[in-house]
C-alpha positions in Angstrom: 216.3 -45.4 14.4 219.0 -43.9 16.7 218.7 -41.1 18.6 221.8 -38.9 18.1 221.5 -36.4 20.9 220.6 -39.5 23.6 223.7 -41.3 22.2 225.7 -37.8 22.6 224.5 -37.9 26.1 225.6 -40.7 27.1 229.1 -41.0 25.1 229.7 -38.2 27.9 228.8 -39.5 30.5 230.3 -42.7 29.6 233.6 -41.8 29.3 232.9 -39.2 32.5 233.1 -42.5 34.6 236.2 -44.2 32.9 238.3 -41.4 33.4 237.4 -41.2 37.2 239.1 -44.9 37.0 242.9 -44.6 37.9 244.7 -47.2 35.4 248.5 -44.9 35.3 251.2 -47.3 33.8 253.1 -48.4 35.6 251.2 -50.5 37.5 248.3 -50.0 35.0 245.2 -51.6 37.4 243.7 -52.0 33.9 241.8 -54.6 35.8 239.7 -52.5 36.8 239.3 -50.5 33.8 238.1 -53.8 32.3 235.4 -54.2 35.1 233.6 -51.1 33.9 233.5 -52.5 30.7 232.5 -55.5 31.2 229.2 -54.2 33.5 228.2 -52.2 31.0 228.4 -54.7 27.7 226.9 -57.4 30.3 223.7 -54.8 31.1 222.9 -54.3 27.0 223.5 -58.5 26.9 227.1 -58.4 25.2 229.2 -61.2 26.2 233.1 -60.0 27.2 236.1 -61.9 28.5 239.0 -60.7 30.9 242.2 -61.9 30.5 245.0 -61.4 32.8 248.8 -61.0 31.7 250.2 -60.3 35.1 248.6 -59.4 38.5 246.0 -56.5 37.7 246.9 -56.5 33.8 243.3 -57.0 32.2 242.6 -57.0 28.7 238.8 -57.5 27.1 237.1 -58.6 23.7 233.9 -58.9 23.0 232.1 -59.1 19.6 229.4 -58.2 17.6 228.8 -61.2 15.3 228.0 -60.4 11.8 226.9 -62.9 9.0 230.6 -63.4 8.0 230.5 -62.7 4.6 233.9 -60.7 5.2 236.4 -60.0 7.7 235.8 -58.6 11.1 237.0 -55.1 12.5 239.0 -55.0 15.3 237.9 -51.6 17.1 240.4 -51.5 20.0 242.3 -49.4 22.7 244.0 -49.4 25.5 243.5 -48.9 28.9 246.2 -47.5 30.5 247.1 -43.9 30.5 250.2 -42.4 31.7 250.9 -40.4 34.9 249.6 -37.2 35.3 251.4 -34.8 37.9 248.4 -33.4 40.6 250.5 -30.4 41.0 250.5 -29.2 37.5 246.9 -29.6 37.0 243.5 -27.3 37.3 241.1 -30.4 38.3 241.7 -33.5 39.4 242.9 -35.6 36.3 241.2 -38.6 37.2 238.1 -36.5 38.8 236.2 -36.4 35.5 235.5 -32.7 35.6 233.2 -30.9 33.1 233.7 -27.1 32.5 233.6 -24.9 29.9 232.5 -27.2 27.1 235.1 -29.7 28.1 235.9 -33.5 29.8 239.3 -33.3 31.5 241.1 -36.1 32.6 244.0 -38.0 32.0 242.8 -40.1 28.8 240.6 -37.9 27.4 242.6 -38.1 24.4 245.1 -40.7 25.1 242.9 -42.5 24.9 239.9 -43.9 26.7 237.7 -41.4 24.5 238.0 -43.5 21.2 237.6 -46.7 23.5 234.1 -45.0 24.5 233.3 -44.3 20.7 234.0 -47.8 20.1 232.0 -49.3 23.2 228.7 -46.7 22.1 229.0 -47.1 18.5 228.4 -51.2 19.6 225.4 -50.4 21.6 224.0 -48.1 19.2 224.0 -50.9 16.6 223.0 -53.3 18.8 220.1 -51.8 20.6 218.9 -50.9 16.8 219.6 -54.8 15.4 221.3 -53.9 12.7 222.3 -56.6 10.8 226.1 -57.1 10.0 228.5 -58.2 7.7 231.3 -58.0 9.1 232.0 -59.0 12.7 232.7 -56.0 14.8 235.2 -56.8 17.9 235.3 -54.8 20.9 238.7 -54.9 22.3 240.4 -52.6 25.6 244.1 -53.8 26.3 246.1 -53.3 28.8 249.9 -52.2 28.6 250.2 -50.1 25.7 251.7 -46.7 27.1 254.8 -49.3 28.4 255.3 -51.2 25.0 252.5 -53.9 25.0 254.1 -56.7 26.7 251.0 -57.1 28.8 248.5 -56.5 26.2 247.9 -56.4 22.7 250.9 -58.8 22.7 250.2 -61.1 24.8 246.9 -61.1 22.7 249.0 -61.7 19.7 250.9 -64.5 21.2 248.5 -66.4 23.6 244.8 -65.5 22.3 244.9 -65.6 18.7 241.4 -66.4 18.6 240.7 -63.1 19.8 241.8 -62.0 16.5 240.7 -64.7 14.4 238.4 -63.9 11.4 239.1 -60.0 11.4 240.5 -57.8 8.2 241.1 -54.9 10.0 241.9 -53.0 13.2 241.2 -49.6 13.9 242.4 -47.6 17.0 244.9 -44.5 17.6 245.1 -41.7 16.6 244.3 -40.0 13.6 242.5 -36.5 14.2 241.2 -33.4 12.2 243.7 -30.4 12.8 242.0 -27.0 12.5 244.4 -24.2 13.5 245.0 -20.3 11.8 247.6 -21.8 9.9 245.7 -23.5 7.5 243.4 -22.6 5.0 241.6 -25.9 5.5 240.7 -28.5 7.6 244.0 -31.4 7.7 242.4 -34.6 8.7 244.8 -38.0 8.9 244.2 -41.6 9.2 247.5 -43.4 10.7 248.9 -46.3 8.3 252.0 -46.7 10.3 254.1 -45.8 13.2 257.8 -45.5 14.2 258.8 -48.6 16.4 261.6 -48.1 19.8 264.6 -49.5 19.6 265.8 -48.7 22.9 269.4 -48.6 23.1 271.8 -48.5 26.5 275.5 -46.6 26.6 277.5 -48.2 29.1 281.0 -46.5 29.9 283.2 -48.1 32.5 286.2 -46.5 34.3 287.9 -46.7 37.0 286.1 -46.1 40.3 287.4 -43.7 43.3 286.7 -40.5 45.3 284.8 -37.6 44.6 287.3 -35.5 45.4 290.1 -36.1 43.5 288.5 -36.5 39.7 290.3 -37.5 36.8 289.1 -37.0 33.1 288.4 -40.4 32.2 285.7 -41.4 35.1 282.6 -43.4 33.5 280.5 -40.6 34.0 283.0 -38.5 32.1 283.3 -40.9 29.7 279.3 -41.2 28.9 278.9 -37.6 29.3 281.2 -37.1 26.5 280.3 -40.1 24.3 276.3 -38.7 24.4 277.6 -35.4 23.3 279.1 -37.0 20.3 276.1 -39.0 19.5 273.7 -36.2 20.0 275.8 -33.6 17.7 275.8 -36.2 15.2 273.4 -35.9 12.4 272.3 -38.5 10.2 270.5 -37.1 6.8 266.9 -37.4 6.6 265.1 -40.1 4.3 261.9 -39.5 3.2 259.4 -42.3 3.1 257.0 -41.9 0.1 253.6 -42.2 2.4 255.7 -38.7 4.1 256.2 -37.5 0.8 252.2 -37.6 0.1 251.3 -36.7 3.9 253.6 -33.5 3.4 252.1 -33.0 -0.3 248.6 -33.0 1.0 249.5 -30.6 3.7 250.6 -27.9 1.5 247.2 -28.0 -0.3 245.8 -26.7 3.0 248.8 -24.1 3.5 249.3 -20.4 2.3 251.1 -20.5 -1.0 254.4 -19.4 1.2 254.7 -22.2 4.1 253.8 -24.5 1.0 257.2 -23.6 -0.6 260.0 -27.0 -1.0 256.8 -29.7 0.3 256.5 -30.8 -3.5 260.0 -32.4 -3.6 260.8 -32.6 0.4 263.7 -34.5 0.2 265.3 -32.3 -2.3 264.5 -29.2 -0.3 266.2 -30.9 2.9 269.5 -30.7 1.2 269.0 -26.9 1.3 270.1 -25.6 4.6 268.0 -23.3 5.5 264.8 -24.9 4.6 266.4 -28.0 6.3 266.2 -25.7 10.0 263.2 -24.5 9.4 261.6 -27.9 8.4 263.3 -29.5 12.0 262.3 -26.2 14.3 258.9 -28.5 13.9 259.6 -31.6 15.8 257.0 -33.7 14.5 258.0 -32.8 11.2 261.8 -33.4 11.8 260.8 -37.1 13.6 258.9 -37.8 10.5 261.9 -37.6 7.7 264.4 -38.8 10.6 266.1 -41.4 13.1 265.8 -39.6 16.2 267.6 -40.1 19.5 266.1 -39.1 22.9 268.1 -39.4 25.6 265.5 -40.2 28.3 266.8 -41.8 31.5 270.9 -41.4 33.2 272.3 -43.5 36.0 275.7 -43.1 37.3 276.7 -43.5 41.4 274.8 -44.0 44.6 276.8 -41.5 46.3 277.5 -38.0 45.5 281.0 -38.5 47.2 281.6 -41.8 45.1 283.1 -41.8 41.5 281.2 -45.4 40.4 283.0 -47.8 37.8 280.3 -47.5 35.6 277.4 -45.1 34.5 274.9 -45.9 32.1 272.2 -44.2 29.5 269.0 -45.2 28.3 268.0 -43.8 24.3 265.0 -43.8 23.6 265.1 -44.2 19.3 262.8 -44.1 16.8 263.0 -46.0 13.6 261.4 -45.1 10.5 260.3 -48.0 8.0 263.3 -49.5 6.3 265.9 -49.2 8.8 268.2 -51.6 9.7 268.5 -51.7 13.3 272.1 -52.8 13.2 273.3 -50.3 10.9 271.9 -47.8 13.4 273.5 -49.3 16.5 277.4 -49.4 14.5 276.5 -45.7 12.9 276.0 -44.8 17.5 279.2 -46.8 18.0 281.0 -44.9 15.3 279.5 -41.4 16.4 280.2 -42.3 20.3 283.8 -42.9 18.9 284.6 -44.5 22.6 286.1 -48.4 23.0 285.4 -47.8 26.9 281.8 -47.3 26.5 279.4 -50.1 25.1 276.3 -49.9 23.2 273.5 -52.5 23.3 270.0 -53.0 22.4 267.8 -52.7 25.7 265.2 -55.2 24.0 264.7 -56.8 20.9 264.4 -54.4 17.7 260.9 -53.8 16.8 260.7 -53.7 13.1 258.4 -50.8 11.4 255.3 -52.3 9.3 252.3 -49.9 7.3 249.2 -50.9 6.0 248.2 -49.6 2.6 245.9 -46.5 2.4 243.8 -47.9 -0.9 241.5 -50.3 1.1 237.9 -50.0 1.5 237.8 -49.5 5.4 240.5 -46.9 4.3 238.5 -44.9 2.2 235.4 -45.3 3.9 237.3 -43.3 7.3 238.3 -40.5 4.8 234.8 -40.1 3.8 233.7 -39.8 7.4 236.3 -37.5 7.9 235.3 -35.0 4.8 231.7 -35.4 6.4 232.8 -34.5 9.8 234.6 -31.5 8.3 233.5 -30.3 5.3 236.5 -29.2 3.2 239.1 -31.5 5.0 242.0 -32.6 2.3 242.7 -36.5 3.9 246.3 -37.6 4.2 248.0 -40.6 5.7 250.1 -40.4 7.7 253.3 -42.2 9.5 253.1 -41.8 13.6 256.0 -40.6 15.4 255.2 -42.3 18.2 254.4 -46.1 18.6 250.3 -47.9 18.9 249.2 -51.1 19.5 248.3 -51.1 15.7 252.3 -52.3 15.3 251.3 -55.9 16.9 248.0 -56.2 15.3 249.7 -55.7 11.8 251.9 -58.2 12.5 248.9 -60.4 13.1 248.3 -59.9 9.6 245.4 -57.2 10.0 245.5 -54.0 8.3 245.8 -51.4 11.3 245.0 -47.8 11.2 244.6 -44.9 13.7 241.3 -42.5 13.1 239.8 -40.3 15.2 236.5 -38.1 14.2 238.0 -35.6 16.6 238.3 -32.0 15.6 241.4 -31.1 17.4 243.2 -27.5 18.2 246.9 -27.5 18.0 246.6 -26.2 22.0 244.7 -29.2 22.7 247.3 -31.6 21.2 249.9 -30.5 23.7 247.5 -31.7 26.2 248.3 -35.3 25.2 250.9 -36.5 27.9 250.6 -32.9 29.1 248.7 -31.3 32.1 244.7 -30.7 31.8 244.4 -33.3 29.0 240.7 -32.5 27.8 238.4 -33.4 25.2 235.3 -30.9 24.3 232.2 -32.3 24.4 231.2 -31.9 20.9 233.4 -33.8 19.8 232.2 -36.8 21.9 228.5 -36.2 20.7 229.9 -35.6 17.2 232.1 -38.0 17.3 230.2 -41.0 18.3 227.6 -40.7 15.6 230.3 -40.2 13.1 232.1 -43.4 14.3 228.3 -45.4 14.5 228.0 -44.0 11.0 231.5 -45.4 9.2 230.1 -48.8 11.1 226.9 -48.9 9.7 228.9 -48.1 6.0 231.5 -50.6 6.1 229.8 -53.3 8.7 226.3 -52.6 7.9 224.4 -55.8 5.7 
């Protein structure tokens, strides 16, 4: 028998203590992250192992051994957060305040909560000696807010056996959105995400002094060219998975928002429903190749015209796309001989998992239990997860979350006073033991 409201307590207090750990990417320290973790599954007798990518750049598994009778779950996340700016925040992001109702910290979303769900759900099961059917693998990587390199990929690549026997992996992030714009709860479970291909602009002109400029300098140049490129607009393609995301949304919708969301890529060709469908910019990175530019170098000096100045995009690719069509269709847009465009890395190529499995439907009955009246849709990540290597491991990946989140508190993610309310982590964890004991459970 498990007791819910001792679990709740200690979900909290839990995660209280691994958001006071400081693991900001870079350098990551998830070494030390993985410490925590490792003292904790050693004091309920759960075998762990570290591994180390790089100097400080820990990764754990450990595992729940079932009878084998079918594949093993993956529950995994990753340890690393990203910075958070002192100056912009109430508390101390990695001071693990409580106030209000609420854990802040950096990661409290983002996502050392879930990891926490996953690490209690285990003990809860374990301290009750359930019996299991499925292996259930405990897994905290490092690297993940910088692209993986250091973690679920080097998994991938050098630990295989980590992986070895498992069906599925579950991990970011999925949530239940309740604001006044819908007439329902609108939970989703993630079944893909859009993959980086990071491209660099490099224009090259002649050098000389800053004060006597000419028009063609290579910052001129790139100025220009990323002008082009951003006023450039390639038409939107709708996935079917967006199609039934956007279709399920409008169930939950007043009859007016709901308008064109039957047949969205026919209303995109209308204009006006085309600008108000992008004034929502997850909606417009759904149904679109989308081009940040996110980081500009040019000269050392102010008083120094350099021969070359450079720009890093940061673009998104939905499933489908060919990631050399996109770099000729920048080339054409940039319209520029002078300035080059590359790939920074290699292309990462989009992959989904299908959203008619059991584990599948199994989260989207915990999610109608958690909320009563939710209308479950799948959904295609703007941003990029760990789930994108573990898929390519040939598991089925998905993001869920038993969170019940406010559209405030989703700005929080990356943002300042990133918080989680404690209800959620009491709620959460037992819904999250609960889906276990469903799909896992003998």
């Amino acid at each position: 028998m498990i007791d819910w409201g001792a679990l709740g307590d200690e979900t909290v207090e839990l995660l209280r203590r691994y958001l006071q750990i400081d693991t900001t990417n870079p350098p990551g320290n998830e070494v030390a992250g993985a410490r925590f973790l490792a003292e904790i599954l050693t004091r309920e007798g759960i075998a762990s192992e570290t591994i180390e990518a790089g100097p400080g750049r820990a990764s754990l598994r450990a595992r729940l051994p079932g009878d084998g009778s079918l594949g093993g779950i993956v529950l995994h996340h990753h340890i690393d957060v990203v910075y958070a700016d002192r100056r912009y925040w109430t508390v101390d992001p990695f001071g693990g305040v409580i106030a209000d109702g609420y854990l802040y910290g950096r990661g409290a979303i983002d996502m050392k909560s879930t990891g926490i769900l996953h690490l209690a759900a285990l003990l809860a099961l374990k301290r009750a000696r359930v019996p299991l059917k499925r292996d259930l693998v405990f897994l905290a990587t490092a690297d993940e807010e910088a692209g993986s390199e250091f973690g679920a990929q080097f998994i991938a690549d050098r630990r295989p056996d980590w992986l070895a026997g498992a069906e599925y992996a579950i991990s970011e992030i999925g949530l239940i959105q309740m604001h006044s714009g819908l007439t329902a709860p609108l939970a989703a479970i993630v079944i893909s995400e859009k993959t980086s291909l990071p491209i660099t602009l490099t224009a090259r002109g002649e050098p000389g002094h800053g004060s006597m400029p000419w028009p063609d300098t290579a910052p001129n140049r790139l100025v220009r060219a990323l002008d082009r490129l951003l006023a450039a607009e390639r038409p939107p393609r709708v996935l079917p998975e967006v199609q039934e995301f956007f279709s399920r949304m409008a169930a939950v919708l007043p009859a007016e928002h709901a308008v064109g969301y039957d047949d969205l890529a026919g209303s995109l060709r209308d204009p006006a429903f085309r600008e108000r469908f992008y004034a929502n910019r997850q909606y417009a990175a759904m149904v679109r190749t989308t081009f940040a530019v996110t980081m500009l170098r040019g000269s050392a000096k102010s008083n120094v015209i350099p021969p070359e100045a450079t720009a890093q995009i940061d673009c998104r690719m939905l499933a489908g796309d060919d990631p050399e069509e996109i770099a000729e269709w920048v080339r054409r847009a940039v319209a520029d001989p002078n300035v080059q465009v590359q790939f920074a890395r290699d292309p990462k190529v989009p992959n989904l998992s299908p959203p008619d499995t059991e584990l599948y439907k199994a989260m989207a009955d915990t999610l109608r239990r958690r909320a009563p009246g939710a209308v479950v849709a799948p959904m295609i990540l703007v941003a990029f997860t760990d789930n994108w290597v573990f898929r390519r491991a040939g598991l089925h990946g998905y993001g869920f979350s038993p969170f019940v989140i406010e559209e405030e508190e989703l700005q929080r993610i990356h943002g300042n006073d990133e918080r989680i309310s404690l209800e959620n982590l009491r709620e959460g964890v037992r819904a999250y033991t609960e889906l276990l004991l469903n799909v896992a459970g003998a």
